[in-house]
C-alpha positions as CSV (number, residue, x, y, z in Angstrom):
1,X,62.2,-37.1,-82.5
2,X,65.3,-35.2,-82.7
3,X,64.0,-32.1,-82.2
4,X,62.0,-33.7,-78.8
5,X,65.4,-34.6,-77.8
6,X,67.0,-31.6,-77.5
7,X,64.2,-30.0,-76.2
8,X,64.1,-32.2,-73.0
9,X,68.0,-31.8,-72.9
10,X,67.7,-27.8,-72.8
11,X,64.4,-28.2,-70.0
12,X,66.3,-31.0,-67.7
13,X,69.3,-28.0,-67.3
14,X,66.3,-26.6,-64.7
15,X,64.2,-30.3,-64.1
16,X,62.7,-28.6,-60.8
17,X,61.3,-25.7,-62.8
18,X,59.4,-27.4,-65.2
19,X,55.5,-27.5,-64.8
20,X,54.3,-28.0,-68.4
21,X,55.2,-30.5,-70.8
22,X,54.0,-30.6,-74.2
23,X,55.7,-33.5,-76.2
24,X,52.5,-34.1,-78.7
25,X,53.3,-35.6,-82.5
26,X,56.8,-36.4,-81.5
27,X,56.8,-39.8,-82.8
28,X,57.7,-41.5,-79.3
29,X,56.8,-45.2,-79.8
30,X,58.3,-45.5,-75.8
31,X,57.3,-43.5,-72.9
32,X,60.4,-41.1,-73.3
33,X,61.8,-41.9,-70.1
34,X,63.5,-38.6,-69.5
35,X,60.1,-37.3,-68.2
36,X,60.4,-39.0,-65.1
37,X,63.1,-36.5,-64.6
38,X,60.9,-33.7,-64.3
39,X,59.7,-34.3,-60.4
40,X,57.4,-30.8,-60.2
41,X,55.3,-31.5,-63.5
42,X,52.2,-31.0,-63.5
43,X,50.7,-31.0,-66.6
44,X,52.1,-33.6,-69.6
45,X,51.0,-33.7,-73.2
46,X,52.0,-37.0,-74.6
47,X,49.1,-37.2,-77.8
48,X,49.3,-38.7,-80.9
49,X,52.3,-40.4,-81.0
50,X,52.6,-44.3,-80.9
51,X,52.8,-45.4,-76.9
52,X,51.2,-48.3,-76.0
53,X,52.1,-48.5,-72.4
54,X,53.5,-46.3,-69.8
55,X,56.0,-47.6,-67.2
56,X,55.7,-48.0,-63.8
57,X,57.9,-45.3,-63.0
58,X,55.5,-42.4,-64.0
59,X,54.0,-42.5,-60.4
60,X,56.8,-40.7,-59.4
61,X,55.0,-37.5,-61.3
62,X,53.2,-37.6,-58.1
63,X,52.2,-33.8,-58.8
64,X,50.9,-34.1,-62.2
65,X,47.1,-33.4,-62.5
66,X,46.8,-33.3,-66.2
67,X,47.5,-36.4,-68.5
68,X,47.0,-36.5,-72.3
69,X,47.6,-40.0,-74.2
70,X,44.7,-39.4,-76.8
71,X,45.8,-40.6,-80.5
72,X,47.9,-43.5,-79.2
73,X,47.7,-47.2,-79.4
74,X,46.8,-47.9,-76.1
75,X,45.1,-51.8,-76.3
76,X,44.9,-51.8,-71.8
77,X,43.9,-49.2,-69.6
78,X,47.6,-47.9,-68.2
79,X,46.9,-49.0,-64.7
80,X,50.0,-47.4,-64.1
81,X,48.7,-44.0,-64.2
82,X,46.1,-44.8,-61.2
83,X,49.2,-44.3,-58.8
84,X,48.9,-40.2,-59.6
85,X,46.7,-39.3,-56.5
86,X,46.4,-35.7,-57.9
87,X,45.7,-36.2,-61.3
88,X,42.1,-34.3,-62.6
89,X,42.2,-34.9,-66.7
90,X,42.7,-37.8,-68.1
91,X,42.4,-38.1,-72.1
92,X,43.0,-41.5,-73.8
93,X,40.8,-40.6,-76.7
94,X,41.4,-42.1,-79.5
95,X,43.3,-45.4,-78.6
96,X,42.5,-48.7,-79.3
97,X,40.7,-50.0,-75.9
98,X,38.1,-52.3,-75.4
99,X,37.9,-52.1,-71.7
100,X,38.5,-49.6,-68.4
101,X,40.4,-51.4,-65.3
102,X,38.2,-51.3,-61.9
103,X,41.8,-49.4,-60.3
104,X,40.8,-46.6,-62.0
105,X,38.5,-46.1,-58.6
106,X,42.1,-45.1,-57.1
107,X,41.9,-41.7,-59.5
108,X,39.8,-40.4,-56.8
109,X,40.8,-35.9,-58.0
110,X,39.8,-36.9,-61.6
111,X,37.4,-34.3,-62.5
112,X,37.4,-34.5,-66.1
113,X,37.7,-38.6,-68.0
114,X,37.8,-38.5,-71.8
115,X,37.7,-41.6,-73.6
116,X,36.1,-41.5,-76.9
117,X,36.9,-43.0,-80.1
118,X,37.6,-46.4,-78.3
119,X,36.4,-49.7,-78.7
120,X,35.3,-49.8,-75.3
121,X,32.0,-52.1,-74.5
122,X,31.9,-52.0,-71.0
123,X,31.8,-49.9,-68.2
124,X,33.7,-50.8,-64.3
125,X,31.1,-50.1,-61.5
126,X,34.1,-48.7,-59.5
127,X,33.4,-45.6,-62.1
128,X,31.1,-44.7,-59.7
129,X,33.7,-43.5,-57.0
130,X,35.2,-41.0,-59.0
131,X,33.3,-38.9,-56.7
132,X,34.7,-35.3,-57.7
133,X,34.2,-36.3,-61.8
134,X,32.6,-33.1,-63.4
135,X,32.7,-33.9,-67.8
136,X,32.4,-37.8,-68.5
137,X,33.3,-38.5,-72.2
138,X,32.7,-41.6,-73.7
139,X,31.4,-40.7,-77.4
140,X,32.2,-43.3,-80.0
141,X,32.9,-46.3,-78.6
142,X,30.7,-50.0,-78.3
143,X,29.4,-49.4,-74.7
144,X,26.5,-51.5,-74.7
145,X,24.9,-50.4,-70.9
146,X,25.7,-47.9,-68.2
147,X,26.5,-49.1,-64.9
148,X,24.2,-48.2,-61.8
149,X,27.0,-46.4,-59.9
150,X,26.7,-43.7,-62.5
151,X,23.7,-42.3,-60.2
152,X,27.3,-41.8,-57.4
153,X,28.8,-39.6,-60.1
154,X,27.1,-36.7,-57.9
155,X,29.1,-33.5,-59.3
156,X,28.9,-34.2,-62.8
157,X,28.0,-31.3,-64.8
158,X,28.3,-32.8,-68.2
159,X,27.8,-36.5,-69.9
160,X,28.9,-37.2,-73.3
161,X,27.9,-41.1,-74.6
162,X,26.9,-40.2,-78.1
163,X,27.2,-43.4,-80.9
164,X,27.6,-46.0,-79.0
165,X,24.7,-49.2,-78.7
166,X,23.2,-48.2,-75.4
167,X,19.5,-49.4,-74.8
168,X,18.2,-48.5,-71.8
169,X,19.5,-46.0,-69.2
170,X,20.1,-47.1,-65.4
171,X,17.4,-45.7,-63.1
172,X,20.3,-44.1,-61.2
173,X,20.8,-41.8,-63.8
174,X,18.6,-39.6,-62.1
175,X,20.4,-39.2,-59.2
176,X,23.3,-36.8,-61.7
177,X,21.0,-34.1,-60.0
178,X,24.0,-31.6,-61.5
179,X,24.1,-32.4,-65.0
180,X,23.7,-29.5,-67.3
181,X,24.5,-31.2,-70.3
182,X,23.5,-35.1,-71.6
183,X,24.6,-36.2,-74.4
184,X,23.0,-39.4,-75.6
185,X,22.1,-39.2,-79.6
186,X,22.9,-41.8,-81.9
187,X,22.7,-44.9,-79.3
188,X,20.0,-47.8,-79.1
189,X,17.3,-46.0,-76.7
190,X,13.6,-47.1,-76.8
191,X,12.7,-45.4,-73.6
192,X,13.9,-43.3,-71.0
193,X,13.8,-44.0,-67.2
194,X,10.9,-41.8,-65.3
195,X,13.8,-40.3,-63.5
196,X,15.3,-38.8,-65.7
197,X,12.6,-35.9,-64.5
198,X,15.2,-35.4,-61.6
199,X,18.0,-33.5,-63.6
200,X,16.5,-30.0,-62.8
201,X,19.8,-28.4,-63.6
202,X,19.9,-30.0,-67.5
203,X,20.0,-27.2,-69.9
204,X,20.9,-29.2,-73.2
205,X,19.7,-32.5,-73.9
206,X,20.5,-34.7,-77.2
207,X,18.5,-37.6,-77.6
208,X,18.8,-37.9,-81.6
209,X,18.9,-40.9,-83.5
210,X,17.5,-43.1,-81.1
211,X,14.2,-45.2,-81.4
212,X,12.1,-43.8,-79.0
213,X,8.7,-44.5,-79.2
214,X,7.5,-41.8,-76.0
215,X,8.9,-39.7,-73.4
216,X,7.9,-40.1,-70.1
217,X,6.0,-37.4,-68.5
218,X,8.7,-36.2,-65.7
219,X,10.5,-34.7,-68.8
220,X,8.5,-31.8,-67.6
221,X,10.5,-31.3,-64.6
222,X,13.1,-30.3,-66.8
223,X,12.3,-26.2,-66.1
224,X,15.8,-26.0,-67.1
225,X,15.9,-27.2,-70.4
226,X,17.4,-24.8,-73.1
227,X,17.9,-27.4,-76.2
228,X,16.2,-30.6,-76.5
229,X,17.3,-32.7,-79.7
230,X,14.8,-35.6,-80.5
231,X,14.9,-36.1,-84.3
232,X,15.0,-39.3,-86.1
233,X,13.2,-41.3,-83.3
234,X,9.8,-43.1,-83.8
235,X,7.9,-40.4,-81.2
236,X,4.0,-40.5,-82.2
237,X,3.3,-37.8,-79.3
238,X,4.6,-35.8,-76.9
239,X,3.4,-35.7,-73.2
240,X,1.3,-32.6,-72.1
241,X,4.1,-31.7,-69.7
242,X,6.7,-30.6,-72.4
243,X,4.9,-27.4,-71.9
244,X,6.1,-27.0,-68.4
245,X,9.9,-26.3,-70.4
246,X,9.4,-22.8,-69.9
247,X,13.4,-22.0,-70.4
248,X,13.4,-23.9,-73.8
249,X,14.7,-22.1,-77.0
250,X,15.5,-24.3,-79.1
251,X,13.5,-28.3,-80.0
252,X,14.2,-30.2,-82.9
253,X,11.4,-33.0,-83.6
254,X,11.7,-33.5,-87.3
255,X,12.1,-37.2,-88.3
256,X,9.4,-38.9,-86.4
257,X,5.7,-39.8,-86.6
258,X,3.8,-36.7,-85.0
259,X,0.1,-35.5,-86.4
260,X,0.0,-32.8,-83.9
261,X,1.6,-31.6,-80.6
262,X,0.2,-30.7,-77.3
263,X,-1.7,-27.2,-76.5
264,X,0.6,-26.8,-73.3
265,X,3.7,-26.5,-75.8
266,X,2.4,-23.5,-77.0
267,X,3.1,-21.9,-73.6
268,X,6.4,-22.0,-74.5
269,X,7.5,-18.4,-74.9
270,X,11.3,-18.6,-75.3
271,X,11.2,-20.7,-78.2
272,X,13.6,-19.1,-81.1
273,X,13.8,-22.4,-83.5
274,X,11.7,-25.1,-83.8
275,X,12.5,-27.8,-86.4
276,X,9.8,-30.6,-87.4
277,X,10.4,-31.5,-90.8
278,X,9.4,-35.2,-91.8
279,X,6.7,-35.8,-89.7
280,X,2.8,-36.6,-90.2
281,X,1.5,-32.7,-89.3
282,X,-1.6,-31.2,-91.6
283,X,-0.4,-28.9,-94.8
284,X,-1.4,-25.9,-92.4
285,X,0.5,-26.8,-89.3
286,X,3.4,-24.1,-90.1
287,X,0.6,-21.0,-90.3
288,X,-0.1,-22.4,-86.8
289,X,3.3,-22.4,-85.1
290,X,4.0,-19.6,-86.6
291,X,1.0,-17.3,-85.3
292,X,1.9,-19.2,-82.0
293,X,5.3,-18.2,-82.2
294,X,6.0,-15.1,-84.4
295,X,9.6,-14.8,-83.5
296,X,10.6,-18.2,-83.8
297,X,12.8,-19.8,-86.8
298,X,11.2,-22.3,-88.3
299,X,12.3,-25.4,-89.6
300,X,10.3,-28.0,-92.2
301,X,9.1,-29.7,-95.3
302,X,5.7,-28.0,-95.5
């Protein structure tokens, strides 16, 4: 704390100069109050330290576009913070919330939202109008359903909602025509929406640890698709379509109840690794892939 003191005292000699702040395992139980001081900041690194609110005041940072209270003890969404109109990264990982405010709408710059390690369980539909949102993080929390205004979420590139006790996806989801990258393993899922055949831009795609009993055809439409994760589901096929995935490299389908796979998968010439250990293929199902795809790594119990 000391040392954070006389820190500040040798940065507010030149307040107006300062654009960077890092203040991170500093041991601030309080918002350090000189901050306010520094009126041109525009990035502040306030993690892991034990702040469980942030005053009023901090709008006056009116320029700051970067935030970081992850590793806190944050029990309420700060709705203090939604009065920084510039603000594009927000972190408040690892705190202790079980909820986000519906103000958070007013963040209308953020391009980047990471929240994991909470205790959150529900989702605003305001989210929706954080309409310049790119990366969406909300691994590791309780979040039981996605709200429809995540289809509004237009410009997002990449979607992170790994362990958390999701069952069904929103049909809107398909509407995230930019996603490259959806990250949904270790949830609740039994099926996936049809439309999830309209993310042409998805290149990875985790969908581990689920219980998914089929795919839906549209996963086809995927001609993007690099790395598609499926272990550890209850899959007893795969559609015909997965073999229109002509960009995949890598598929991991180990962990479910497969006899055989489709003929069209075999079209699938960029495959380097293919993993499908654990399921219910013939003793001689490895010679197969393996004159299929003789540069491919494989992967299995046979």
């Amino acid at each position: 704390m000391e040392r954070a003191k006389v820190q500040l005292n040798e940065l507010l000699k030149k307040p107006l100069d300062v654009l960077k702040l890092d203040l991170h395992l500093r041991g601030y139980d309080e918002f350090p109050s000189e901050v306010l001081m520094f009126s041109n900041l525009r990035e502040l690194n306030l993690k892991n330290n034990y702040l469980k609110k942030v005053p009023w005041e901090i709008s006056k940072l009116e320029f700051l576009e970067k935030l970081e209270l992850g590793g806190n003890f944050f029990e309420n969404f700060p709705e203090e913070i939604t009065n920084l109109p510039n603000l594009r990264y927000l972190d408040l990982s690892w705190n202790l919330l079980t909820s986000i405010s519906s103000a958070i709408e007013k963040l209308a710059n953020l391009e980047v939202l990471i929240l994991n390690n909470n205790k959150i369980k529900f989702l605003p539909e305001s989210l929706g109008k954080l309409g310049k949102l790119k990366v969406l993080s909300l691994s590791n929390n309780e979040i039981v359903s996605l709200p429809n205004s995540l289809g509004e979420l237009i410009n997002l590139e990449e979607f992170y909602c790994s362990n958390n006790q999701i069952q069904f996806l929103p049909n809107t989801i398909g509407d995230c025509i930019n996603l490259k990258k959806l990250e949904l393993q270790e949830n609740l899922l039994t099926k996936l929406p049809e439309t999830i055949g309209n993310l042409k831009n998805l290149e990875k795609l985790r969908l581990y640890k689920n219980l998914l009993s089929e795919l839906p055809d549209t996963i086809g439409n995927l001609h993007n698709l690099e790395k598609l994760f499926l272990y550890e589901n209850q899959l007893t096929f795969l559609p015909e379509s997965i073999g229109n995935l002509v960009n995949l490299e890598e598929i991991d389908i180990s962990g479910n109840e497969l006899c055989n796979l489709p003929d069209g998968i075999f079209n699938l010439k960029k495959l380097t690794k293919v993993s499908f250990a654990n399921n219910n293929f013939p003793s001689d199902f490895i010679y197969i892939l393996k004159e299929k795809f003789p540069k491919a790594l494989f992967e299995s119990d046979l």
